[in-house]
N, C-alpha and C positions, 0 to 999 in steps of 0.2 A: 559417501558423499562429503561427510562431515570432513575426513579427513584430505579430499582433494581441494577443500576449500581453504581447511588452514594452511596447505602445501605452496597456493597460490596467492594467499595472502601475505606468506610471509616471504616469497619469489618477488611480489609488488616491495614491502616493502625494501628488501634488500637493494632491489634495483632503483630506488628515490635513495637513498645512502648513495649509491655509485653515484647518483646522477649530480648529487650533492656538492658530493667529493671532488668529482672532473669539472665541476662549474663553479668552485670554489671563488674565484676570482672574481667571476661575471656576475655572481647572487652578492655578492659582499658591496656591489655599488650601491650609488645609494641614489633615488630616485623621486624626483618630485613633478605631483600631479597639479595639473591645469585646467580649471573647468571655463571656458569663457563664454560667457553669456549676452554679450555685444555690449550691453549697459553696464556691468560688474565685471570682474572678473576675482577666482577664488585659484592661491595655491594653497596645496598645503604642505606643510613640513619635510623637512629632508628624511628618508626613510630607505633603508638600507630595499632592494629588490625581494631577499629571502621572505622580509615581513611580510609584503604586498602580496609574495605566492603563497605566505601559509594563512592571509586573510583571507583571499579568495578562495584557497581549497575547504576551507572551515566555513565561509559562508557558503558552498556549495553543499557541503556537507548537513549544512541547520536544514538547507530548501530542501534537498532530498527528503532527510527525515519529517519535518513539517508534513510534504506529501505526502508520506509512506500513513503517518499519523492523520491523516485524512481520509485519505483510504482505506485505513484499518476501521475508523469510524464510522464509515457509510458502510462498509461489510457487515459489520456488528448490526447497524441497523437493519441491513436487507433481513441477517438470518432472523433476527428479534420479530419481525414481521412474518417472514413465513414459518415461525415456529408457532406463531397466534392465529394463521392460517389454519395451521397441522389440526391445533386443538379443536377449532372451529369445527372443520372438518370432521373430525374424529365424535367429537360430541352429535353430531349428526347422524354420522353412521352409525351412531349407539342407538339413538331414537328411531331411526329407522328401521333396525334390526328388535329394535324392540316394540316397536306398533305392529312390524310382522309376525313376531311371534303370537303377538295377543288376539292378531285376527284368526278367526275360526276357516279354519280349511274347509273348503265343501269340498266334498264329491264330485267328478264330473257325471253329469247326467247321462245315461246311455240312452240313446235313441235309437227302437229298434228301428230295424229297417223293411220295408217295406217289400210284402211277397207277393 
């Protein structure tokens, strides 16, 4: 598996090189953003397009990880929980197998039956 994933990691990146390459031109512009607020309004600086597409893949890339990192978090917690469960548990079924043994077994009574 290991090795289909570095096969197709390195497919993706090859294929952003091409994409690079053939749109040479069109990423080399440069492009300025407008936020207008009806009261205000905000430009900002003239910024080549390639910058714009490798902030936005890199901010995509922080949120992902952030998630991933949140969700590894709350995993951690569920297992940390039902591992204090496990023990719980377990501790119980000690004392219970251990009040069974100490109790004294009787005999069942036979009853004879009547002729």
């Amino acid at each position: 598996m290991r090795f289909i994933k570095v096969i197709f990691l390195s497919l993706l990146g090859v294929l952003g090189v091409v994409f690079i390459v053939e749109n040479r031109e069109v990423l080399e512009r440069t492009v300025q953003l407008k936020l207008d607020l009806y009261f205000r309004v905000f430009h900002s600086a003239a910024v080549p397009l390639w910058v714009l597409i490798l902030f936005v893949f890199f901010l995509g890339v922080l949120t992902t990880c952030l998630y991933g990192l949140y969700e590894l978090l709350k995993q951690r917690q569920t297992i940390r929980t039902l591992r204090h469960n496990l023990e719980i548990v377990g501790q119980e079924l000690k004392r219970a197998s251990a009040a069974a043994a100490t109790e004294i077994p009787r005999e069942p009574e036979v009853v004879p039956r009547p002729e």
